[in-house]
Each structure stands twice: as C-alpha cells, then as structure tokens.
N, C-alpha and C positions, 0 to 999 in steps of 0.2 A: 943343427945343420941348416943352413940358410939356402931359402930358395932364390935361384939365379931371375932377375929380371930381363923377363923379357921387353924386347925393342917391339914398338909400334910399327907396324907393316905403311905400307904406303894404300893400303886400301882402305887402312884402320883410321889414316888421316884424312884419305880424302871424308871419309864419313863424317867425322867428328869437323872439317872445314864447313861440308855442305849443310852438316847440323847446328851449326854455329851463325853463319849463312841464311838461313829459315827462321831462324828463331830472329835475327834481326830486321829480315823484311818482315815479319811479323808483328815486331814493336812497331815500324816504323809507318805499316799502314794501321793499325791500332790508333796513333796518336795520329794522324792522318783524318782517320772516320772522327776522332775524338772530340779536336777542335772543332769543327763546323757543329756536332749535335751538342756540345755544349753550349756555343751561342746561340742555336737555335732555341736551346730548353731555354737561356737567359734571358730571350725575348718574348719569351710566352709567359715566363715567372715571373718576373721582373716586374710588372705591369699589375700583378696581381699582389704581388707582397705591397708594392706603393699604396694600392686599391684596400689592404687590410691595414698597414699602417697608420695611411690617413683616414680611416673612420674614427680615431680620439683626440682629431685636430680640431682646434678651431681655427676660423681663419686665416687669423692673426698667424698660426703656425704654421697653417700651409704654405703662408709669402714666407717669413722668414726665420723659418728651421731648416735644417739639410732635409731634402726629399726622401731619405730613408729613414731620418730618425724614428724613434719608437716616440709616442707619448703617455702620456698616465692613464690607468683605468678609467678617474673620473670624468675625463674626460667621454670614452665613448660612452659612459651613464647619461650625461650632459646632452650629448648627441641626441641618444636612445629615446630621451626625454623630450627635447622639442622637437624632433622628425614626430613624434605621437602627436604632438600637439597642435605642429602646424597646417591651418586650414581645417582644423577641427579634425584631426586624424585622416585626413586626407588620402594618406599614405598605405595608411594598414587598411583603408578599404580597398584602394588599389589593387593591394597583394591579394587579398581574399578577391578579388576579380579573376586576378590570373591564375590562381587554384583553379576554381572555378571551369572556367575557360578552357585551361589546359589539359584539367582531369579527363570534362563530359568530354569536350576532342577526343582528348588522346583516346579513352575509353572506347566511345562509340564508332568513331572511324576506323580503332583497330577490327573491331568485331563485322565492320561492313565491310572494311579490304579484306579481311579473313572468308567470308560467307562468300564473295566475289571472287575473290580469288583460288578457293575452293572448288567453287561451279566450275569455273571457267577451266580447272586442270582436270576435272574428272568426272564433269558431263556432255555427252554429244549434245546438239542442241542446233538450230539452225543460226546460221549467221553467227557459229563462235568465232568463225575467224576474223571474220567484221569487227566485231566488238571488240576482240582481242587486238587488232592491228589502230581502232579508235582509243583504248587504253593507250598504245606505244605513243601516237601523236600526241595526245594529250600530255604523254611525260615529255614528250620535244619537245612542247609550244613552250616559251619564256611566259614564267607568269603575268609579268604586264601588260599580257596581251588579253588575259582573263579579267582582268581589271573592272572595265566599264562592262561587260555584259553582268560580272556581279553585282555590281554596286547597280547598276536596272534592275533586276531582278529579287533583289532585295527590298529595293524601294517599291517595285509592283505591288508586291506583296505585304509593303504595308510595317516592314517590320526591321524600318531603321529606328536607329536609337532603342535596341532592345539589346539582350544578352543572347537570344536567337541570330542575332544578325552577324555576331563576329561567328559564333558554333555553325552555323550552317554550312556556309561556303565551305569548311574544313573540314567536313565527313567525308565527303566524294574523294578521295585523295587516289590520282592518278599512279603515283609512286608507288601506296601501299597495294592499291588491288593488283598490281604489275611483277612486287616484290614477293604477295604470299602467291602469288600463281605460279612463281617457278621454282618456291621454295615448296609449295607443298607437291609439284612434279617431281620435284629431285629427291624431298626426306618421305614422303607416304606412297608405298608400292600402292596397285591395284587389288592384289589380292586381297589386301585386308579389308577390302568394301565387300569384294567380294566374299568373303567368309563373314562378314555383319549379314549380309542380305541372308546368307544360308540360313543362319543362326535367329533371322524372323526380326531381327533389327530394321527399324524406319532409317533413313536420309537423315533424319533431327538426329536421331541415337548414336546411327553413325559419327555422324560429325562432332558430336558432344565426349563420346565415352573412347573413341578410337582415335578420330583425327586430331581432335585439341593436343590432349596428353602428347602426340608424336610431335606435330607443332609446334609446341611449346616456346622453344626457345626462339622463331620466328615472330611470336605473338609477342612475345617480351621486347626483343628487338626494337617490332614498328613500336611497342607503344612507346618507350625511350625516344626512339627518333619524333614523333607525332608530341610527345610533350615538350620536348625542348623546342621543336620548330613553333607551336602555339604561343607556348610560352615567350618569346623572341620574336614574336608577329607583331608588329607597328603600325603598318600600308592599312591592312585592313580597318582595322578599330578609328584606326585616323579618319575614313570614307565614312563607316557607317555611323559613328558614335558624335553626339553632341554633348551630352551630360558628363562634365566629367565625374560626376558619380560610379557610371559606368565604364571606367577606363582601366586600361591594364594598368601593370606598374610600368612597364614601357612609355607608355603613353603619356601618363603622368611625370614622369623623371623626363621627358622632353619636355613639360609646357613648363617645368621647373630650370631648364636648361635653357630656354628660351629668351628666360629675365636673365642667363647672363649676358645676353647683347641688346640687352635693353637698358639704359640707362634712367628711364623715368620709374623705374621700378623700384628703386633703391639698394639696398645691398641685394646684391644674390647671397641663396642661400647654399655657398659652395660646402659647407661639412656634413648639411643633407641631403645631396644630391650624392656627395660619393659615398655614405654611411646608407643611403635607399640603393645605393648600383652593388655596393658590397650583397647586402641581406638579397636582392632580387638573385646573383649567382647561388645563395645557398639551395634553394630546391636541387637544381642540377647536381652540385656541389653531394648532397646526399642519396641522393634517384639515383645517379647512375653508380657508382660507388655497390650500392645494392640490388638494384637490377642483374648489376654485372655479373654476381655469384647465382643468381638464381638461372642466366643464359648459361653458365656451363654446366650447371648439374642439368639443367634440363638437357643440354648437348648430349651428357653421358644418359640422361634417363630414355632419351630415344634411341639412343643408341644398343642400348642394352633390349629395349623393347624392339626392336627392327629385326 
C-alpha cells in the first residue's frame, strides 16, 4: 500500500526560501571577509617566504632568478660559511649581544614592573596617586623625547660604550609597571594577602608563593613583549655604543646595509645581510611559539587557583 504524498504548504516554503536565502548571504559575506584577510596574510607571508628563499642565493641569483624560486641546500652551507667568517665572525658575536641584551632586559625589567606594579595595586602609601598618574605620562610621552636626557645620563655616569649602557635605560619601563598594576588589580583579590598575613607570611612570601603563581601568565606576557622590543632596539645602541664589538645584530646588519649605497666599498654583501636578517627573526620565531602555551596553561592555572 503506498503512502500518498504530501504537497508542501506555503509556510513549508516560505522556510526552506528564507533558508536557502541565509545560507547564501552567508557564502557571500564569507568570501567577502575572505578576500581581503587573504591578501592581508599575503603581505605578511609573502615577504617572509622571499626572506627564507633567498638565504641559499648567491648574488648572482638574487639579480637573475625569479624572486620565489627555491635554490640548493649548498648554497645556504656556502652562506652559513662566510656570514661566520666574515670580519672575523663578526656576526655570531653580534647575536650573542642580543641574547645577551634581551635576556638580562627582558628578565630584570619584568621582575621590576612586577614588584612596581605589585606595590603600587595593593599598598596604600603616600603620593600613590602621584606616582601612579607619573607612570600614565610617562607611557604618553613619545620616546624621542626621552632620548637626550638618556644619552646624558648615561654618559654622566661614565658608562657609554658598555653592555650597561644599552640594559639600563630598559629596566624602568613605563608600559610594564602600568600593565602589571592593573593586571595584578584585576587577576589577585585582596583576600589572599590577607590570609598570607594571617598565616604569619612576610610581603617577600606573599609575593613569591601567592602572587607569582596567580600572575603568571602576565609575567610571561611582559617578558615576550620586553624581549622582542630589546631585541628590535636600534636608536639606543646607535647613541650609546662605539665598538662594534658591542653591537646588537640590529645594529651590525645596518653598518652592513650601509655599504650598500656606498660604492667605494665594493661588492656588498647582499646573501649575508638577508641569510643574518633570516637567523636574527629565529629567536622570535621560537620564543613566542612557546611562551604562548605556557600563557594559557598559566591562564587556566590561575584560574583554577582563584
């Protein structure tokens, strides 16, 4: 016995029109958002694949091979090889500068915009409000206005042309003391000071055994921000530094960039100046990549501890 088909109602179709309807402005803002963050990604990538391609060129290839082609392994060997050797390794002191550099920064100036910005959320104290509203200005003011009072004050003190003189300036950092003071107002209730203090806890213990761990993932943050900004720092090392012994890799890959508009220099050295700007992106390249998993478990570990 065969079941009789039923007829579609007109309410059955308006649904299945307005569903049909939705699903197309939906394709069509889709490919809408698509195009534009496609070429957006193109112009970010783009730039960076040429930047890995051409560290197995030699010059020769850079002028005339297609801009994307791939070349041989020996070639970036070849590279590898005289970027070490040129100016007596020149290069790879360089890099061990901006380790260097970037680390003790990042390091220590996390740990003082933490202690600062610590204070500053969860002690009365006279003239916090002072000090806190000279924090804000200070993140207003454009750096280049800081400029020449550092470069005085460095030289007062006797300690241009050192590895002190690029790390100092970069401890005090207006952003960081600014960023954990209302990050530790918003992620660390009071209570919990208050219950250390009960429990016969010092202000050190406190802040060591309670407020780090909740912290956490703000401490990780600045130091990622604090080492790419050092690491990426130019202006400074420029003022204070003569020796290029002492110079970042930044620093170095411009006085190498320099001979290219210079013509009594002779060839520049363009497959190691892009094979030094390649390897200078790897720190980043791996730092934050793994940073990045440690800000979200920390997110969930304070979360869970709160």
């Amino acid at each position: 016995m065969s079941t009789p088909k039923r007829s579609l109602g007109s309410s059955s179709l308006q649904r299945l029109y307005h569903g049909r309807s939705y699903t197309r402005r939906r394709v069509v803002i889709g490919v809408l958002i698509l195009i534009p963050m496609s070429l957006l990604a193109m112009y970010f990538i783009l730039p960076l694949f040429w930047l890995l391609v051409s560290t197995s060129k030699s010059t020769d290839q850079l002028f005339n091979t297609p801009m994307f082609a791939p070349s041989s392994l020996s070639g970036l060997v070849t590279n590898l090889r005289d970027l070490g050797q040129k100016e007596g390794g020149a290069y790879w002191r360089w890099y061990l500068n901006s380790i260097i550099y970037s680390t003790l920064t990042a390091g220590l100036g996390t740990l003082i915009s933490a202690l600062a910005g610590y204070s500053l959320s969860k002690y009365e104290f006279k003239l916090r409000g002072a000090v806190r509203f000279m924090v804000l200005v200070a993140l207003l003011l454009p750096a280049a206005t800081l400029t020449i009072p550092v470069f005085l004050l460095i030289k007062s003190l006797g300690l241009m042309d050192t590895y002190v003189a690029v790390i100092l300036p970069l401890l005090a950092s207006p952003f960081g003391v600014y960023f954990m003071n209302v990050y530790v107002g918003e992620t660390m209730p009071n209570e919990l000071i208050d219950s250390g203090r009960i429990d016969g806890a010092s202000d050190y213990q406190i802040f060591r055994r309670i407020a780090v761990p909740i912290i956490g993932p703000g401490l990780v943050t600045l130091f990622l921000i604090s080492f790419i900004s050092s690491w990426n720092n130019f202006f400074l090392p420029l003022l204070v530094l003569s020796s290029s012994k002492l110079f970042p890799a930044t620093l170095g890959l411009q006085m190498w960039v320099s001979k290219l508009i210079s013509p009594a220099t002779g060839i520049p050295p363009y497959p190691l100046i892009i094979l030094g700007s390649a390897l200078s992106v790897l720190p980043m390249a791996v730092l934050f990549p793994f940073l990045r998993k440690h800000i979200a478990a920390g997110i969930a570990t304070g979360s869970i501890k709160a």
